[in-house]
Structures are given as C-alpha cells and as structure tokens.
N, C-alpha and C positions, 0 to 999 in steps of 0.2 A: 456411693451408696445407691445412686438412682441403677446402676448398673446391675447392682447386687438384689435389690428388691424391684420386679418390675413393677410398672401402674395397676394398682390395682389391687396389691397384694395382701395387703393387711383390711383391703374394704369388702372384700368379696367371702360371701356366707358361704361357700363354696369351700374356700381355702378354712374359714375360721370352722368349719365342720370337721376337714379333716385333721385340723392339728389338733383336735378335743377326742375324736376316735381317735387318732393315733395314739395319743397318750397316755389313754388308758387301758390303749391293746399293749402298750410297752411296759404300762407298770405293771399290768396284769404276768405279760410274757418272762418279764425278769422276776416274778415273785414265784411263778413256777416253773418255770426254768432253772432255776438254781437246785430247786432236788433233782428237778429231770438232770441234770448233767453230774448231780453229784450221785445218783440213783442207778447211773449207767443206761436209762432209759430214753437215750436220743434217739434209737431206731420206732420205739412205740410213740414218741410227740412227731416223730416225719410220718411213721403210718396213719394216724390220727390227721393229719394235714392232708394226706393223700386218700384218703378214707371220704375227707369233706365235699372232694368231688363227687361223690355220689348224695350226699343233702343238700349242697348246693344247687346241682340242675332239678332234682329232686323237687326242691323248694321252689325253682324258676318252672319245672314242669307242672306243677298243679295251685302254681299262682300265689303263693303266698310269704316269695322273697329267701335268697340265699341265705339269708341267719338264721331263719329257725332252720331248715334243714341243716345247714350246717353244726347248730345245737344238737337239734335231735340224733339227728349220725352218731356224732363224737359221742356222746354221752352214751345212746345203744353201743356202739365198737366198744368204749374201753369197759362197760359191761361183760361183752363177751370175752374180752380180754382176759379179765379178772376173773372169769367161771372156766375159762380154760388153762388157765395156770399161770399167766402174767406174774405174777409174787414169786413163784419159783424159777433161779438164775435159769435152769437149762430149759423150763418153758414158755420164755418172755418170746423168741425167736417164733417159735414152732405158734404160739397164741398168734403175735402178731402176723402173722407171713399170715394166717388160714384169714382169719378176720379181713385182712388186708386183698388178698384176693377176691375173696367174694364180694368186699364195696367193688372192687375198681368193675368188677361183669358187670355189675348194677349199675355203678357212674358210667361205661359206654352205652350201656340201652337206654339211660334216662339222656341222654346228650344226646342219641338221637333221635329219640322220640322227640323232643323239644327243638331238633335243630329241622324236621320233618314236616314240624307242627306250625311251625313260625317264621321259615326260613330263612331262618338271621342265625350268623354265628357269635352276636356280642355279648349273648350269656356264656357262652363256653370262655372268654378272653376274660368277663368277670371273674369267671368261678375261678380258675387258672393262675390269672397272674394278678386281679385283683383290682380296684378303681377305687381310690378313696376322695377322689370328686368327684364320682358319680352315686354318694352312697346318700341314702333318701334321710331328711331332718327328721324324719317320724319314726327310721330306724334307731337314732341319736339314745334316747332314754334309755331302749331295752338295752343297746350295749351297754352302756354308763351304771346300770342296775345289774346286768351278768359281772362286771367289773368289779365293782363292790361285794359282794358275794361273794366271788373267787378269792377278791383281798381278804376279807372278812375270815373267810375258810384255811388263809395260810396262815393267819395272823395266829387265830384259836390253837390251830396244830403245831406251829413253829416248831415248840420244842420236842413233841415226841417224833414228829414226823422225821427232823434233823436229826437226834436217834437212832430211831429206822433206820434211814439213809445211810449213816455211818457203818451201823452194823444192826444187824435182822436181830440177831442172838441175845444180844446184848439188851436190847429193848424189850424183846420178850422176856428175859429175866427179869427187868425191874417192872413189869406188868403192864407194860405198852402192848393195847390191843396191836398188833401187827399188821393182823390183816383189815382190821376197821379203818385203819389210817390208810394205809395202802390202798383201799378203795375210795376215801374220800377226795385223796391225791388225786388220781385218778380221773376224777369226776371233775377236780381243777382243772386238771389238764386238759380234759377233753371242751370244756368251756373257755382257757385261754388257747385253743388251737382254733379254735370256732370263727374268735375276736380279728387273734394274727389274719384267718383266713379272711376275713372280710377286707382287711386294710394292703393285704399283700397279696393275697392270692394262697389257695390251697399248695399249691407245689412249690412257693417260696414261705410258707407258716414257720417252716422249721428255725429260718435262720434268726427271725426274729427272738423266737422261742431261745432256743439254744447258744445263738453265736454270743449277746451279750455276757450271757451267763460261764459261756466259759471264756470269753474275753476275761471276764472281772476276776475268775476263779485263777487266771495264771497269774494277775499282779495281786493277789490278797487270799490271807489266807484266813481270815474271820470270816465267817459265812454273814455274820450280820452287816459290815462293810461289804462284802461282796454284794452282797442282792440290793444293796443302796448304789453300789459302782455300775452293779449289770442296768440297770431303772436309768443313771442317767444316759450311759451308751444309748439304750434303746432310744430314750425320749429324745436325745439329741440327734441320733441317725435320722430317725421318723424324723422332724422338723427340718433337720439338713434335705433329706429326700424331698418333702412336702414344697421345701423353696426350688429344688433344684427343677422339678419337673415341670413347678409354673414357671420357671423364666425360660425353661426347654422348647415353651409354645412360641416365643421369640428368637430364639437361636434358627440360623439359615436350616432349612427352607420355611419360614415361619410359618406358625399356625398346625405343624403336626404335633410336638410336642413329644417327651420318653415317658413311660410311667413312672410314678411313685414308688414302687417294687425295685425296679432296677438300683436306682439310686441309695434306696435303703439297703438292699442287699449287700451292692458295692461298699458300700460305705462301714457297714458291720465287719464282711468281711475283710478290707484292708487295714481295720483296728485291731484283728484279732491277730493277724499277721504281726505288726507291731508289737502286740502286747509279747509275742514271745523274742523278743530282742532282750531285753534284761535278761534273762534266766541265759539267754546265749551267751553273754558280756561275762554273768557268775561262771558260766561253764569255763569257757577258756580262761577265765582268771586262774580257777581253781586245778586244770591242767597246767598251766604256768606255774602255778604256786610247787604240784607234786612234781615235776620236771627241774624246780630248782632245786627243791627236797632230797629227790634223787641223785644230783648231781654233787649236793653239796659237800656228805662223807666221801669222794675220792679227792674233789678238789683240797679237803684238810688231809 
C-alpha cells in the first residue's frame, strides 16, 4: 500500500483540490458528452477545447486567470457556432472550421504577447496540456458553481434534448423547440470544455469530454445507464491519473514528476479500446454461427 500511495498523499490540499475539480469536470464532461457523442458533435467539443487556447492565454494575458477566458471563449464560439449554422448537419463543419480558425490567429498573438511580456513559457504548458495542482483554492467555487449549473441544465433538458439527439424531425413534430435546446446544449458544452480545459489541458479537453461517453455508449445501450457508466469512467480515470502523477514525482529520476493529463488520457483511452472487445467476441460468434448455418444444408 505504502507503494501505491506515496507520503503525503491523501494529506496534501494540493492533491484533495484536484480530486474535487476533477470530479466535477468528469461528471460535468460525462453528462454532456453523452449527446455530444450521440449528436455526432465530437468535432465542435475538440473545436471548442482548441478554441480555449485563445481565453486561456487571453485570461493569463490581462491578468485575470485561465477560467474565465476559457468561459468567456467557449461560450462566445459556440455562439457563433450556432448563428452560423452548427444545427444544420452540412453546416456544423464549415461553422466549426471558420470559428475555429479565427480563435487559434488570436490564441498565437495572445501566447505571444504574453510570452513577450513575462518571458516565461509556464502559461502556454498550462493552457495546453493543463495542471490540476497548480490550480488556485479561490478558483475551486467558480468551478463547483459552473458545474452545478451545466448539471442542472442537462438534468431540465434530459428528455427533449435525447429527442433531439435521436432525431431533429421527430422532436419538432412533437413540439420540442429544436433550436432552443440546441443552443442551450450548446452553451453546456461550451462550459464543460472550459472545466475539462482547466484539469487537462485545452488540446487533451476532448478526450475527457468524449472518450468516457463513448466508452460507456459501446457496452450500454440505455442512455440513462450510459451517462451513469461514462461519470464513473471519468471520475475513476481522473483519480487513477491524480494518484499516478503524484507518486510519478518519486519514480527515478525523482522530483520531475508526468502530468495528470497524460495518465488520464492513457487511461480513458486503453478502456475504450477494451470496451470494444465484446461486440468483437458477438461478431465472430455470429460469423461462426452463419458459417455453420451455411454449411449445415449440404452436410444433410
């Protein structure tokens, strides 16, 4: 056990900080992550993560901390997302790409004005890949409050939204505003990629966002067990991450230490891998199965 946990681990406000963001960027990212993935909307939650490097430095460039810029952004992007045709299948692409290039010209002038200004490059490594022990106790509320709010906002919508998600057509028959929901999504999403982005880094946001969600989406097919399956993946990765990286500061050459991003990543990703091993075991069962089928009227 002493191996497993090193000294220090469960005493340090350090560590008990980042497992309380983490958790509630995981329950956030699995509650909407599950339409993102069932919405087909993985490329606008990765533009949106990638988008946040422009209100990250943004935020670091005029002093007032990665999370509101990273708020602020997402929130203005998937605005313009949605005023330029995001709702419509063949305009979600052409929305995202425009939107999506114009943060990133912005995130290089603001990264260098700030790396110019201060001549440290430890903000760009924040914004980027993420530090969730170096995230400040007086940030702690605002996320715990955008958290609740995002939950709050899936919970109300649940059923039209799933709807929606399922099929546009159909909800607007039974008089599901379409586009009302659609934008409030939206406005979740842009707030759980904000969260991911602070705990992982804007350029790994997505996988938290996404990889749980369709982890849980290929072993389950009730959406309401799924987004309870995708929540504990997340919450358990983050925590597996959160241990791995502190006892990383001990592993030779001690005292560098990996990030918390990597190990989360890895760790989402080799479940999702996993998770599609059953459906491979049905497959080839079920070619066995028609291979004897086949076989079986010559042999009679």
């Amino acid at each position: 056990m002493s191996h497993l946990f090193e000294p220090g681990f469960f005493d340090s406000s350090t560590v008990q900080t980042a497992l309380l963001v983490g958790t509630f960027a995981a329950l956030v990212a699995a509650a909407v992550g599950l339409f993102t993935v069932m919405r087909g909307q993985s490329f606008a939650g990765e533009a949106l993560g990638d988008i946040g490097t422009t209100g990250g430095s943004g935020g670091f460039l005029i002093g007032v901390g990665p999370l509101w810029g990273f708020v602020a952004i997402s929130v203005l992007a998937s605005a313009a997302m949605e005023l330029i045709g995001i709702q419509r299948p063949r305009g979600r692409d052409l929305a995202t790409g425009i939107v999506l290039g114009a943060a990133l010209g912005l995130a290089a002038l603001f990264l260098y004005l700030y790396a110019t200004s201060s001549n440290t490059t430890g903000a760009t490594m924040t914004i980027l890949f993420g530090s969730m022990f170096a995230i400040a106790g007086s940030t702690v509320p605002l996320m715990v409050l955008l958290s609740v709010i995002v939950l709050a906002v899936v919970a109300v919508l649940y059923r039209p939204l799933l709807l929606s998600s399922l099929s546009v057509e159909l909800a607007a028959a039974r008089g599901i505003p379409v586009r009302a929901v659609g934008a409030l999504y939206l406005l979740a999403l842009a707030i759980s990629v904000a969260l991911a982005s602070m705990t992982i880094g804007t350029i790994l946001s997505t996988a938290l966002l996404v990889g749980p969600a369709a982890t849980a989406l290929r072993l389950l097919r009730r959406p309401g067990a799924a987004m309870l399956a995708a929540a504990l993946i997340g919450i358990g990765a983050t925590w597996l991450g959160i241990l791995l990286a502190y006892d990383s500061y001990y592993w030779p050459p001690a005292g560098t230490g990996w990030p918390v991003s990597f190990f989360v990543v890895t760790i989402i990703f080799v479940l999702y891998l996993l998770s599609g091993i059953p459906s491979l075991w049905r497959a080839r069962k079920r070619r066995a199965a028609d291979r004897l089928a086949a076989v079986a009227p010559g042999d009679a």
